[in-house]
mmCIF file of the N, C-alpha and C atoms, coordinates in Angstrom:
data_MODEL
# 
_entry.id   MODEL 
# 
loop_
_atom_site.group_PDB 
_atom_site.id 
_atom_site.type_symbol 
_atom_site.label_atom_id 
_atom_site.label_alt_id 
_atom_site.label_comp_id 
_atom_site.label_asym_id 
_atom_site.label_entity_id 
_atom_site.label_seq_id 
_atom_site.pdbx_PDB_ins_code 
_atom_site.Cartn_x 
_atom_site.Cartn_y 
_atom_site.Cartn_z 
_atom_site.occupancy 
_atom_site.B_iso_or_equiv 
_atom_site.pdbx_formal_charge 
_atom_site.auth_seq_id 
_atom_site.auth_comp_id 
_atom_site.auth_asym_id 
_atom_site.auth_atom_id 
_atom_site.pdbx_PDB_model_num 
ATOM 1   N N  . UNK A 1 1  ? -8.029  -0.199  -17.879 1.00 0.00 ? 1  UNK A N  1 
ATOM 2   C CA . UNK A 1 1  ? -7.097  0.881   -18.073 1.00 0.00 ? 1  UNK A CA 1 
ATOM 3   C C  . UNK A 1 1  ? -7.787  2.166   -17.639 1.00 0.00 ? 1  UNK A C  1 
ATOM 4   N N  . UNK A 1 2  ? -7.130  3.257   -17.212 1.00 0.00 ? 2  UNK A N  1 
ATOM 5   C CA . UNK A 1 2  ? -7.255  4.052   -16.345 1.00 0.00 ? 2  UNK A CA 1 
ATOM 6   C C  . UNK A 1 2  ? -6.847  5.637   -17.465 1.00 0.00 ? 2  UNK A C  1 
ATOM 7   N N  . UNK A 1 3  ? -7.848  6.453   -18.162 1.00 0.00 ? 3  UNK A N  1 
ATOM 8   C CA . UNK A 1 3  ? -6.917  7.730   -18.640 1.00 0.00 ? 3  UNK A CA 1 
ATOM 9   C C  . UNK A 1 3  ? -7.592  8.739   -18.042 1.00 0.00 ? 3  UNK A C  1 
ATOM 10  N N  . UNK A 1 4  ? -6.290  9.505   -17.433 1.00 0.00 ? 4  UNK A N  1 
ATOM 11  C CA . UNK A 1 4  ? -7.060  10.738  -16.768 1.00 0.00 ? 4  UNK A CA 1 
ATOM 12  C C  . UNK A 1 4  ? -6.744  12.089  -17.454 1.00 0.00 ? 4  UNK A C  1 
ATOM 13  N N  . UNK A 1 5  ? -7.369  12.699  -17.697 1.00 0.00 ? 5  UNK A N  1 
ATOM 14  C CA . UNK A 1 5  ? -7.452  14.127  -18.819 1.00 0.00 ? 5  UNK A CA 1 
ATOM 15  C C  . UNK A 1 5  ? -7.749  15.048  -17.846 1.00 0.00 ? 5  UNK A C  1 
ATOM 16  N N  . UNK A 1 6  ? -6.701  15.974  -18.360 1.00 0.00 ? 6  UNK A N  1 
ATOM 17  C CA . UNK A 1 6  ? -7.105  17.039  -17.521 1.00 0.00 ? 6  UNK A CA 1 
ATOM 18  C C  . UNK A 1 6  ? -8.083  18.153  -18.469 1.00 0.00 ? 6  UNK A C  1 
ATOM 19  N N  . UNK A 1 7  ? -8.912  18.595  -17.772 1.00 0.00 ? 7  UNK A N  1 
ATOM 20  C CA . UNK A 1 7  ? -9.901  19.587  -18.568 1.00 0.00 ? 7  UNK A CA 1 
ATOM 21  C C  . UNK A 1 7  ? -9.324  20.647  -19.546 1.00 0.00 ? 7  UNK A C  1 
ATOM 22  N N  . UNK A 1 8  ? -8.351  21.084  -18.753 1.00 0.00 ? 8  UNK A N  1 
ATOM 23  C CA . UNK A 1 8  ? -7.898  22.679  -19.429 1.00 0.00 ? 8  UNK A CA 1 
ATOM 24  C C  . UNK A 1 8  ? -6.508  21.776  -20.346 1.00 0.00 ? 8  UNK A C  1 
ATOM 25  N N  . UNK A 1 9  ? -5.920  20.466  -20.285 1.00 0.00 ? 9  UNK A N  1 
ATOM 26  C CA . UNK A 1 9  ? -5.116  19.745  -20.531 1.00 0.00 ? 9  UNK A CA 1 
ATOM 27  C C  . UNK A 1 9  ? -4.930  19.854  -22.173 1.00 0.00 ? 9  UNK A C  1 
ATOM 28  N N  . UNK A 1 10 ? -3.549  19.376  -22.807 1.00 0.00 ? 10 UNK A N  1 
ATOM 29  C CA . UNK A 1 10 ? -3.708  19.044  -23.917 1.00 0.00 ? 10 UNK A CA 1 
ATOM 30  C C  . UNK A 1 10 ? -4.272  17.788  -24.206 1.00 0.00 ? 10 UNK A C  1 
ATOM 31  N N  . UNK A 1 11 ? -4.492  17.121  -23.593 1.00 0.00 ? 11 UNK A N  1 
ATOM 32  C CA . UNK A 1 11 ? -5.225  15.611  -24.163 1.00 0.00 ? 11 UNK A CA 1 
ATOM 33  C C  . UNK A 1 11 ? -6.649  16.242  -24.243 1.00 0.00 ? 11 UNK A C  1 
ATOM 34  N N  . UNK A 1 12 ? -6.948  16.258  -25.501 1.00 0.00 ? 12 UNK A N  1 
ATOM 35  C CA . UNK A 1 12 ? -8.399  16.115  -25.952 1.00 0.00 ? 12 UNK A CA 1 
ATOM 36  C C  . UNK A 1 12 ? -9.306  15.131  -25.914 1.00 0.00 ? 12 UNK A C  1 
ATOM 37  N N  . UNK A 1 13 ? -10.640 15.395  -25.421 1.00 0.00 ? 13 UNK A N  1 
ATOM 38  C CA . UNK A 1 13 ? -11.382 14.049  -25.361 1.00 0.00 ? 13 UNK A CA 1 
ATOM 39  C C  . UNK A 1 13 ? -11.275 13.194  -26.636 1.00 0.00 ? 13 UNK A C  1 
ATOM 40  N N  . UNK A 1 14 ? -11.130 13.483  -27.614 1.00 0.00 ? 14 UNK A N  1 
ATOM 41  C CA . UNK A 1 14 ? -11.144 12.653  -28.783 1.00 0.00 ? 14 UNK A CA 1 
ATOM 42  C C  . UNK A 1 14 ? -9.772  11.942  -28.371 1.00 0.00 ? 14 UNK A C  1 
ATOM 43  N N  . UNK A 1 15 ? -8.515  12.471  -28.382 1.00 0.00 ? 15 UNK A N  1 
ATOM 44  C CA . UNK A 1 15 ? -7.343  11.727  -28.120 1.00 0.00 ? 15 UNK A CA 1 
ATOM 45  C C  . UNK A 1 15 ? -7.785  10.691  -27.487 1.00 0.00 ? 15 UNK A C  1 
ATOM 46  N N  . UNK A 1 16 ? -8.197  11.126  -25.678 1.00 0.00 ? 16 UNK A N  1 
ATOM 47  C CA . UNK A 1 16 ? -8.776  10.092  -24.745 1.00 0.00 ? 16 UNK A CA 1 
ATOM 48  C C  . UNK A 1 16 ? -9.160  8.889   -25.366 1.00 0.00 ? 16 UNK A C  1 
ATOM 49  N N  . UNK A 1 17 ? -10.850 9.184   -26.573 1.00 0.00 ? 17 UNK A N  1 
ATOM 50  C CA . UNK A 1 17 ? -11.543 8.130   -26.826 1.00 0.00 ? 17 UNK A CA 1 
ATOM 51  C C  . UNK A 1 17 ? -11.175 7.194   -27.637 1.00 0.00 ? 17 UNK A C  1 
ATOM 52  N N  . UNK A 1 18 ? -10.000 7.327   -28.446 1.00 0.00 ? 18 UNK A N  1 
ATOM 53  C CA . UNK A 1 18 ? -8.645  6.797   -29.159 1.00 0.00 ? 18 UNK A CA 1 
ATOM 54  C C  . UNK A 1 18 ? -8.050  6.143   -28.344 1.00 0.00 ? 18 UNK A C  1 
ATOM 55  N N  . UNK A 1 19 ? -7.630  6.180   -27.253 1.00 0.00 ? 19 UNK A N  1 
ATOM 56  C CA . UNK A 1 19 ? -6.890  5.623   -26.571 1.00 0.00 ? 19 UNK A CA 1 
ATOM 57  C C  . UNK A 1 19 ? -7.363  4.580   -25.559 1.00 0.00 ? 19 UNK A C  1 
ATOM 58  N N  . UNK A 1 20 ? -8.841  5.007   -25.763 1.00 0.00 ? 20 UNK A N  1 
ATOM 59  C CA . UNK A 1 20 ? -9.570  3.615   -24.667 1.00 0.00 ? 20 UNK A CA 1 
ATOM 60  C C  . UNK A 1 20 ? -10.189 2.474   -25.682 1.00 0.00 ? 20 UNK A C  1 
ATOM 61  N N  . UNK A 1 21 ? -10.186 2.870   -27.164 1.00 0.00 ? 21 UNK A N  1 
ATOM 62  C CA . UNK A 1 21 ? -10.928 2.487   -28.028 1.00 0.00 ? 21 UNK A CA 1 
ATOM 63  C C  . UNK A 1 21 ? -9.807  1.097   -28.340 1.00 0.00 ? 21 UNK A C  1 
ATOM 64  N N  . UNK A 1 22 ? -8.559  1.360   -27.655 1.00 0.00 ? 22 UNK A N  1 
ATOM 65  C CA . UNK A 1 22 ? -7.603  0.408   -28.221 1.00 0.00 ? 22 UNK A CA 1 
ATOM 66  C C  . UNK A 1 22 ? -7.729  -0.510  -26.822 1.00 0.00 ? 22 UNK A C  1 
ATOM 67  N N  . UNK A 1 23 ? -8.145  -0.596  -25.753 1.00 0.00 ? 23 UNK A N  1 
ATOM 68  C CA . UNK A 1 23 ? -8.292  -1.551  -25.097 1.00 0.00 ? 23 UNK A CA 1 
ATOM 69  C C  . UNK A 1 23 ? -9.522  -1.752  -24.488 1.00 0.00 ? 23 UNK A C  1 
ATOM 70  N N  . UNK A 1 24 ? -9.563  -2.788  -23.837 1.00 0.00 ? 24 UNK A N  1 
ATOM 71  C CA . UNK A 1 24 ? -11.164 -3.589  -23.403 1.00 0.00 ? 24 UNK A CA 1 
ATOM 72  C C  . UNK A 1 24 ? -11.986 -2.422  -22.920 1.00 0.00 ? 24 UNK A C  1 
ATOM 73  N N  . UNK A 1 25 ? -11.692 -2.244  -21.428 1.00 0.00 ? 25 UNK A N  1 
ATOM 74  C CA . UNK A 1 25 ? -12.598 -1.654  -20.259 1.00 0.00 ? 25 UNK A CA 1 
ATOM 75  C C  . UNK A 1 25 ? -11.724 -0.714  -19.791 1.00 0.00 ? 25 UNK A C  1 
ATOM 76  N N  . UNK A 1 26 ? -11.765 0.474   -20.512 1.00 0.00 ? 26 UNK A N  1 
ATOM 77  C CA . UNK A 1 26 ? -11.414 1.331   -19.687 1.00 0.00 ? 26 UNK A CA 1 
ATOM 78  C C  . UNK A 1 26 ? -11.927 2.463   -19.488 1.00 0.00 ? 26 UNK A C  1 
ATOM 79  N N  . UNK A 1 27 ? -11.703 3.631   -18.540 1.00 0.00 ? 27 UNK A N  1 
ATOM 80  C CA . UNK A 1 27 ? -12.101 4.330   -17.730 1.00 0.00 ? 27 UNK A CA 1 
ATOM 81  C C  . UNK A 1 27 ? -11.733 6.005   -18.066 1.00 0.00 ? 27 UNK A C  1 
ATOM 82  N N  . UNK A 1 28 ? -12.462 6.404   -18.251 1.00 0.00 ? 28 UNK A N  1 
ATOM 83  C CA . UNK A 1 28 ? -11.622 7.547   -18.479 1.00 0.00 ? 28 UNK A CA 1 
ATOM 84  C C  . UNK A 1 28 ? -12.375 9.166   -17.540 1.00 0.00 ? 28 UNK A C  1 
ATOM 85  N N  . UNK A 1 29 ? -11.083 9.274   -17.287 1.00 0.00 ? 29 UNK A N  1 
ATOM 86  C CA . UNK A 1 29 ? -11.480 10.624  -15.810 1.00 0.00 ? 29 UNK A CA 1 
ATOM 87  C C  . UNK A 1 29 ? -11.207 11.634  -16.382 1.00 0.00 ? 29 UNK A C  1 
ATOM 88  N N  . UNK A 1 30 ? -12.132 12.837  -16.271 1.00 0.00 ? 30 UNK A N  1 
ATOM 89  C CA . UNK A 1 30 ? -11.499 14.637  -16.785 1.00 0.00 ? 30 UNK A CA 1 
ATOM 90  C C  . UNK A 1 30 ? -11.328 14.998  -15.381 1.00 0.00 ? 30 UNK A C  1 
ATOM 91  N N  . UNK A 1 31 ? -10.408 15.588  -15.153 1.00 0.00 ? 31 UNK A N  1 
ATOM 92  C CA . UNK A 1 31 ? -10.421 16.722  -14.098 1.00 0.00 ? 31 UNK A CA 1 
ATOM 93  C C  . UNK A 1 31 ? -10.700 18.400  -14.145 1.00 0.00 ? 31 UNK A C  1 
ATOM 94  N N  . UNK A 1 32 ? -11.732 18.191  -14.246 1.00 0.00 ? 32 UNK A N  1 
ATOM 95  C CA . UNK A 1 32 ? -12.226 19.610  -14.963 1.00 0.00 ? 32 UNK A CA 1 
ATOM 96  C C  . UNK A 1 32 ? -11.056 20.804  -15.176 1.00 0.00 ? 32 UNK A C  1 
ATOM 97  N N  . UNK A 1 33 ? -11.084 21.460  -13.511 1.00 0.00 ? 33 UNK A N  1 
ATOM 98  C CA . UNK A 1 33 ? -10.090 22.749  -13.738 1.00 0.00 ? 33 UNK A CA 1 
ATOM 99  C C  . UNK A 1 33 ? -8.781  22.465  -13.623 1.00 0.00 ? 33 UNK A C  1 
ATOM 100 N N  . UNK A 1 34 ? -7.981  20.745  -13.944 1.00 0.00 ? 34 UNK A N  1 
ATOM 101 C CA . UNK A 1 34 ? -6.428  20.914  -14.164 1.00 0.00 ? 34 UNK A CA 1 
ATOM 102 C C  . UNK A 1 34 ? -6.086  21.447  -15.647 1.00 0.00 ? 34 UNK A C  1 
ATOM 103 N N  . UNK A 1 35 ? -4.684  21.832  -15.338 1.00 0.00 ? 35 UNK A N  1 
ATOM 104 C CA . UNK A 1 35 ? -3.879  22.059  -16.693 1.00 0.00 ? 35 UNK A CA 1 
ATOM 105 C C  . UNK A 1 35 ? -3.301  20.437  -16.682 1.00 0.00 ? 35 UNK A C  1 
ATOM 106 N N  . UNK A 1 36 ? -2.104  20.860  -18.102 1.00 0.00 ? 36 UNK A N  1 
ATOM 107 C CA . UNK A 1 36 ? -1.604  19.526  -17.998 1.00 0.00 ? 36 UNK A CA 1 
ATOM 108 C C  . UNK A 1 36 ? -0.962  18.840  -16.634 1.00 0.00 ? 36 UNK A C  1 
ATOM 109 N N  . UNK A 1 37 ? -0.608  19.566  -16.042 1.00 0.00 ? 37 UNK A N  1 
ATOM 110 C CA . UNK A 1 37 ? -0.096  19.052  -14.874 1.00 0.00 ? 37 UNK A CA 1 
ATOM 111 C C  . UNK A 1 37 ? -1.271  18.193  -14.472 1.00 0.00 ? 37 UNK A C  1 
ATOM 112 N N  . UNK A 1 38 ? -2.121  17.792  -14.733 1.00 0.00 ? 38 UNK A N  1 
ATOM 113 C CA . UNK A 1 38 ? -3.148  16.754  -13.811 1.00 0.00 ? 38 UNK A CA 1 
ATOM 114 C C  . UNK A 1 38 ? -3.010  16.574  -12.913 1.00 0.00 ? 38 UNK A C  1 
ATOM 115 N N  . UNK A 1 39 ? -1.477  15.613  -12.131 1.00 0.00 ? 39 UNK A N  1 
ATOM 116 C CA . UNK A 1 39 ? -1.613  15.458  -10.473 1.00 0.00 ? 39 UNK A CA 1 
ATOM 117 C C  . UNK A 1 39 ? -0.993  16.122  -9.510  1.00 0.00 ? 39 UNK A C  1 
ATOM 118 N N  . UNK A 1 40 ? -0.298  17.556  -10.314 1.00 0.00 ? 40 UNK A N  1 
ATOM 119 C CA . UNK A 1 40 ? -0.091  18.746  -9.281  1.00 0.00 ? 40 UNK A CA 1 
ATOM 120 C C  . UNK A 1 40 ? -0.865  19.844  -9.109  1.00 0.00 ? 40 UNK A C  1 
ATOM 121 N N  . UNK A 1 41 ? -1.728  19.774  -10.478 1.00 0.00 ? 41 UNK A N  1 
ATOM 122 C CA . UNK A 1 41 ? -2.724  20.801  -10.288 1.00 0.00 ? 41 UNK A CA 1 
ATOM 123 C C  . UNK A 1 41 ? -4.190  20.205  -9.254  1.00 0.00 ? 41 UNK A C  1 
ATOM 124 N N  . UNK A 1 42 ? -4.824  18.989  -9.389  1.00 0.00 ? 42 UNK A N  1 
ATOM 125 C CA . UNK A 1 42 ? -5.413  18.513  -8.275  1.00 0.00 ? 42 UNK A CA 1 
ATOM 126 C C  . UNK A 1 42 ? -4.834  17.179  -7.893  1.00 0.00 ? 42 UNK A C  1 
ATOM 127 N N  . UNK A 1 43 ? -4.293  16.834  -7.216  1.00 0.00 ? 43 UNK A N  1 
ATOM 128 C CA . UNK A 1 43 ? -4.033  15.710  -6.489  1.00 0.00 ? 43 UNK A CA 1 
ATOM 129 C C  . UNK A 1 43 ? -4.575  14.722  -6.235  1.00 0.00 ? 43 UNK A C  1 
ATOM 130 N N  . UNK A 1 44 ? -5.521  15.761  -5.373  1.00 0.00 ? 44 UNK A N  1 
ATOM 131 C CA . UNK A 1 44 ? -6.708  14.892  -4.611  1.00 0.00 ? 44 UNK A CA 1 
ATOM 132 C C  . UNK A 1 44 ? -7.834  14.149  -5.607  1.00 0.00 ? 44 UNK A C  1 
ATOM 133 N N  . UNK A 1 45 ? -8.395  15.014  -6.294  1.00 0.00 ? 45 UNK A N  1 
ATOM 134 C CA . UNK A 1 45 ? -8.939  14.453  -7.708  1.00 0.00 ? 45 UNK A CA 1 
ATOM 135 C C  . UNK A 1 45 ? -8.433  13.473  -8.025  1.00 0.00 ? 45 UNK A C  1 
ATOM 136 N N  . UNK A 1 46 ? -7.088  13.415  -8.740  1.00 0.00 ? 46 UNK A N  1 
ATOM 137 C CA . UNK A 1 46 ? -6.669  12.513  -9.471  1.00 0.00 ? 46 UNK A CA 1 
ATOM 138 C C  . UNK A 1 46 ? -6.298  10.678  -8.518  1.00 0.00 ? 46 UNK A C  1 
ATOM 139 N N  . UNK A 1 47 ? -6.213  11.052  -7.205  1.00 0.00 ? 47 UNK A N  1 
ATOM 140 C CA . UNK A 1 47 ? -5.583  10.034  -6.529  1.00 0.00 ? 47 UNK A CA 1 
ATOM 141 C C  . UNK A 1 47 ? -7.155  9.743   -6.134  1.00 0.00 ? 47 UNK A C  1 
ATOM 142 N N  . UNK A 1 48 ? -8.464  10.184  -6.090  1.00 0.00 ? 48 UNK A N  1 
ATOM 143 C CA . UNK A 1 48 ? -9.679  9.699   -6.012  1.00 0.00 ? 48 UNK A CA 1 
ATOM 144 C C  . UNK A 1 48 ? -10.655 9.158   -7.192  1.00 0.00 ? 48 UNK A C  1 
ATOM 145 N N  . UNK A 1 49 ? -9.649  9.127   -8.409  1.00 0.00 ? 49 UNK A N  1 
ATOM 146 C CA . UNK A 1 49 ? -10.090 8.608   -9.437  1.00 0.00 ? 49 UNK A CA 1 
ATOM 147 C C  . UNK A 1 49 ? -9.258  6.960   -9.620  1.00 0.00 ? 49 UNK A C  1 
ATOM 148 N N  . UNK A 1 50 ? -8.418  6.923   -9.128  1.00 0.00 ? 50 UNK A N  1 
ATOM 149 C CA . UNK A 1 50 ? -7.395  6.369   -8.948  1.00 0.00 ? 50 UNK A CA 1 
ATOM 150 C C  . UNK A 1 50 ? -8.108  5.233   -7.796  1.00 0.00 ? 50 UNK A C  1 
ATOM 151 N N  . UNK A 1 51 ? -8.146  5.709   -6.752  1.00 0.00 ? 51 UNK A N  1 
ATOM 152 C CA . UNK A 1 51 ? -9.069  4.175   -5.874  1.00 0.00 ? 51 UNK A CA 1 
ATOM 153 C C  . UNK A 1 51 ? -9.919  4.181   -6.704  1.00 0.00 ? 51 UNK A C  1 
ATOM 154 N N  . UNK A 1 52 ? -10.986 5.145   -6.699  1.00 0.00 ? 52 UNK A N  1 
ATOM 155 C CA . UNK A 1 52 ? -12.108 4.604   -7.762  1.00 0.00 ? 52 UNK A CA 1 
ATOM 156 C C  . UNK A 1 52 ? -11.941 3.012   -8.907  1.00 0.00 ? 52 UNK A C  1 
ATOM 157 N N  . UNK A 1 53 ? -10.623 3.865   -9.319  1.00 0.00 ? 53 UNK A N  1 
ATOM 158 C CA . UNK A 1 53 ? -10.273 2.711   -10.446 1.00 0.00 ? 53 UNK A CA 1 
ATOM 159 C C  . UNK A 1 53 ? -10.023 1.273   -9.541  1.00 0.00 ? 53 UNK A C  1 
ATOM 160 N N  . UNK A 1 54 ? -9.233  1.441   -9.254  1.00 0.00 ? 54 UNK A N  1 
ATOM 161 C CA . UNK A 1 54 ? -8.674  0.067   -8.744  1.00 0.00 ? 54 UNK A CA 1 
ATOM 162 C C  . UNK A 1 54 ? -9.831  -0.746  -7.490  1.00 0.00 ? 54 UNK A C  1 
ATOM 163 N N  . UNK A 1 55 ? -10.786 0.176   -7.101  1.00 0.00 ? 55 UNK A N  1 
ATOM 164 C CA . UNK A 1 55 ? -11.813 -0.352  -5.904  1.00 0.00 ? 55 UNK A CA 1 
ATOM 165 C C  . UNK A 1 55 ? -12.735 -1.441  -7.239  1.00 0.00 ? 55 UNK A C  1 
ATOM 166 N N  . UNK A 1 56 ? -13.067 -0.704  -8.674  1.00 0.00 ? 56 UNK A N  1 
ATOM 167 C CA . UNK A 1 56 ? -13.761 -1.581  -9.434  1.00 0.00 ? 56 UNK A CA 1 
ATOM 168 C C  . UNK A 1 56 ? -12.752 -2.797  -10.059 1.00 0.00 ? 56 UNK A C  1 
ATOM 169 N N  . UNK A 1 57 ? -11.907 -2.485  -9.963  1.00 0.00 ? 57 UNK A N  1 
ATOM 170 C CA . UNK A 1 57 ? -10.809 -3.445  -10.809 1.00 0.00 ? 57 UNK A CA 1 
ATOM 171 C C  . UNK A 1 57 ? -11.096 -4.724  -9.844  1.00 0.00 ? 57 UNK A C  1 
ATOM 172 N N  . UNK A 1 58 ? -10.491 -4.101  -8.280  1.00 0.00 ? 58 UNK A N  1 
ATOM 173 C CA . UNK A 1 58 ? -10.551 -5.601  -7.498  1.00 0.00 ? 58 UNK A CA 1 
ATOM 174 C C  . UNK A 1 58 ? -12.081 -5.955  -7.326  1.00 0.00 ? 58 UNK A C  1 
ATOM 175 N N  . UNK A 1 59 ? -12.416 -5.406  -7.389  1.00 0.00 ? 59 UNK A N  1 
ATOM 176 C CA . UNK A 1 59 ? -14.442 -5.866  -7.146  1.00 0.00 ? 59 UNK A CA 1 
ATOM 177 C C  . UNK A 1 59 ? -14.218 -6.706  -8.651  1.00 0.00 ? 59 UNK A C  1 
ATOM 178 N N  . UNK A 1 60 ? -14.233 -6.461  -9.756  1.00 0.00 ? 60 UNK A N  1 
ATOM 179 C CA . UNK A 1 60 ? -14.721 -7.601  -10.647 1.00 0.00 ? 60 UNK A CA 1 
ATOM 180 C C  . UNK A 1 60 ? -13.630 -8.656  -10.907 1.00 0.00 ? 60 UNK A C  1 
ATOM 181 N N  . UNK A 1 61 ? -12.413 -8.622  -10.400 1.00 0.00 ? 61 UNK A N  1 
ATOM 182 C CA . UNK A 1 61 ? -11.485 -9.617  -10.211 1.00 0.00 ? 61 UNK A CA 1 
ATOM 183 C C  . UNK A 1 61 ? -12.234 -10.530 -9.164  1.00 0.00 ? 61 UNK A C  1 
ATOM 184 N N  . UNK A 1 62 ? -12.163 -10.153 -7.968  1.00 0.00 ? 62 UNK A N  1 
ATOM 185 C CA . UNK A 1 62 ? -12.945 -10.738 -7.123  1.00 0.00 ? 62 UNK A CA 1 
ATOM 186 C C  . UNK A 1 62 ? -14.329 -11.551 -8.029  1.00 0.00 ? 62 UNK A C  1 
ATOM 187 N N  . UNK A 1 63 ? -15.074 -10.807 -8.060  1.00 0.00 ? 63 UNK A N  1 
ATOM 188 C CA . UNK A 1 63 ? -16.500 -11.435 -8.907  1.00 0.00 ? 63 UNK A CA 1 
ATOM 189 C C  . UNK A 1 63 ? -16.326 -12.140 -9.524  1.00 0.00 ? 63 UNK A C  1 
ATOM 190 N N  . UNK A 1 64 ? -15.108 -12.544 -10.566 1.00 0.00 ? 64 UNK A N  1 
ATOM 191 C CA . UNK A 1 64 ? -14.625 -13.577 -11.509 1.00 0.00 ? 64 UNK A CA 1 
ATOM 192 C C  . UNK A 1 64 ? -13.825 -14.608 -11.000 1.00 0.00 ? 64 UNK A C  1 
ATOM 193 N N  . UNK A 1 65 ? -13.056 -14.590 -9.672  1.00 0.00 ? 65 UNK A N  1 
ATOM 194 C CA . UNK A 1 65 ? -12.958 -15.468 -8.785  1.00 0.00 ? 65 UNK A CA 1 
ATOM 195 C C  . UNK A 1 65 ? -14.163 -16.368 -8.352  1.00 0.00 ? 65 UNK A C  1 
ATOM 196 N N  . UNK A 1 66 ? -15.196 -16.036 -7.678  1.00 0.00 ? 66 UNK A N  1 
ATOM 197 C CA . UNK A 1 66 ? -16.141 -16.068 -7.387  1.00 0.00 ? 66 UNK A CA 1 
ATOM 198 C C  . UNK A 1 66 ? -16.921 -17.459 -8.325  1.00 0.00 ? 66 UNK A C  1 
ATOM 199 N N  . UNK A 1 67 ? -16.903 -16.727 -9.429  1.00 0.00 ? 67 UNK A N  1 
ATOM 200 C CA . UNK A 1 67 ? -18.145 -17.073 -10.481 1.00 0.00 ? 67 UNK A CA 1 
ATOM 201 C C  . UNK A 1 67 ? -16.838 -18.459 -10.950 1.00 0.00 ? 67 UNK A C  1 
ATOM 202 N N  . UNK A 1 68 ? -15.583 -18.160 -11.324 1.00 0.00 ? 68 UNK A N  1 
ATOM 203 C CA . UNK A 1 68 ? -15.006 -19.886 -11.909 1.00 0.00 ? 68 UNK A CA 1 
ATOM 204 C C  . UNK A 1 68 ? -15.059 -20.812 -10.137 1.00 0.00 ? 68 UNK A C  1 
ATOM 205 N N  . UNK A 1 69 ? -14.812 -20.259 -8.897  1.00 0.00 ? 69 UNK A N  1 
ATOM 206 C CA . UNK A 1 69 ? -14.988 -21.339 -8.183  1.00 0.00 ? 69 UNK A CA 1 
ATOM 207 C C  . UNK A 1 69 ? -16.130 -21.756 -8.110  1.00 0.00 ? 69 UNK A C  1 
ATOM 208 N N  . UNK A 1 70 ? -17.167 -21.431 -8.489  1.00 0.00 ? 70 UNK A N  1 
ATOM 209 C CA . UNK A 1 70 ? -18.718 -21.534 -8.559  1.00 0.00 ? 70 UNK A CA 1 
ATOM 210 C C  . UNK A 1 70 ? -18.400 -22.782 -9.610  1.00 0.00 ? 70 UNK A C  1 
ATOM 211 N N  . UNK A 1 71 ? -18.387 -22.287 -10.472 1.00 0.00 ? 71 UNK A N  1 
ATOM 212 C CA . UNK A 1 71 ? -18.694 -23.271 -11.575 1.00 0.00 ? 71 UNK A CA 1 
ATOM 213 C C  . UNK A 1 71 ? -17.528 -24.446 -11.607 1.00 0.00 ? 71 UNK A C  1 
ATOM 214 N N  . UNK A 1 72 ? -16.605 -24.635 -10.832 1.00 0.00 ? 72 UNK A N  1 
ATOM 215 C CA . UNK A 1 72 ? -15.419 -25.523 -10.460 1.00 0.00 ? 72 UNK A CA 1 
ATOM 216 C C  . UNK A 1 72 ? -15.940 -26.496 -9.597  1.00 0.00 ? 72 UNK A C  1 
ATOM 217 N N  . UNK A 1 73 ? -16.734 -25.865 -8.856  1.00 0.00 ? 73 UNK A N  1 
ATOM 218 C CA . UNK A 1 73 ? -17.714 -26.619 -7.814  1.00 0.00 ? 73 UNK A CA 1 
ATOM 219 C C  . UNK A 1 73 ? -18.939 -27.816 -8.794  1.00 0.00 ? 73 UNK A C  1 
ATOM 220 N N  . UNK A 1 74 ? -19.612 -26.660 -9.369  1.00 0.00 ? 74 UNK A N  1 
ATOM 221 C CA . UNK A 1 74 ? -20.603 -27.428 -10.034 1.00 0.00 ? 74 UNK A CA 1 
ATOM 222 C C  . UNK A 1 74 ? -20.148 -28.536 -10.772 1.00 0.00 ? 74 UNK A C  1 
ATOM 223 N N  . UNK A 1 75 ? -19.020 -28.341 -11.557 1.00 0.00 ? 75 UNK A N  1 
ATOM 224 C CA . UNK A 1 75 ? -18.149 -29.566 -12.615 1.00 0.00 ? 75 UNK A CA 1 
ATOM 225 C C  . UNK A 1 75 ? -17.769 -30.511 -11.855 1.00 0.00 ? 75 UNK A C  1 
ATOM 226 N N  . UNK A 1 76 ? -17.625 -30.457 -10.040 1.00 0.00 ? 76 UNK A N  1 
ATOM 227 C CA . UNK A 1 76 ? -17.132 -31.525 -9.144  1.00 0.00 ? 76 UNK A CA 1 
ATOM 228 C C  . UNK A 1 76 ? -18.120 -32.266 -9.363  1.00 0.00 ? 76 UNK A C  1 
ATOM 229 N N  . UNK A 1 77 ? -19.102 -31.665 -9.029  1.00 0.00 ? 77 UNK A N  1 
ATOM 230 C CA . UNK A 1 77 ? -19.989 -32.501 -8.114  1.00 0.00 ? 77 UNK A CA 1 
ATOM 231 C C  . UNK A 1 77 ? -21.132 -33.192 -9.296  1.00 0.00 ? 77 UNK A C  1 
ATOM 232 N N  . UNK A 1 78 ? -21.107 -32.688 -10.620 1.00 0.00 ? 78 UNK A N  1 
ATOM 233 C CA . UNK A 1 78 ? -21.368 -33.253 -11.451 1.00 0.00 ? 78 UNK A CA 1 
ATOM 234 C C  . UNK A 1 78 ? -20.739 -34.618 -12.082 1.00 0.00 ? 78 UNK A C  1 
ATOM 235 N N  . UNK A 1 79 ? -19.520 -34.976 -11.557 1.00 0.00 ? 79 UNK A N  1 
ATOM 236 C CA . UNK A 1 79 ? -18.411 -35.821 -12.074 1.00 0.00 ? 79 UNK A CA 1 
ATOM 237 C C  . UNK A 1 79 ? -19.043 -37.191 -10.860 1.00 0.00 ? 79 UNK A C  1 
# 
């Protein structure tokens, strides 16, 4: 999960750490000088936190692909 706070924003980091505290792995971005507007006040920021996110998401999806055909393999060839 992905929360992006804007600095000058009403979401307070405490809110934030509440809100990641309720799920596994997540991520949490400030954008320093937005207001609440977050993705009209920087855009670019926010849509580069944004691949960020999802470049690690598919990297450890991938990696966990990886690691059960690994071990799918090993259970073959053990049989």
């Amino acid at each position: 999960m992905l929360v992006v706070r804007a600095g000058k924003g009403m979401l307070k980091q405490l809110e934030a750490d509440r809100m990641a505290g309720r799920h596994g792995a997540t991520r949490i971005a400030v954008i320093p000088d937005a207001g609440h507007d977050v993705h009209l006040d920087d855009p670019a920021a926010v849509y580069g936190e944004m691949v960020a996110f999802l470049a690690e998401a598919t990297a450890a999806e991938s990696e966990a692909a990886a690691e059960s055909e690994a071990a799918a393999k090993e259970a073959g060839a053990g049989a």
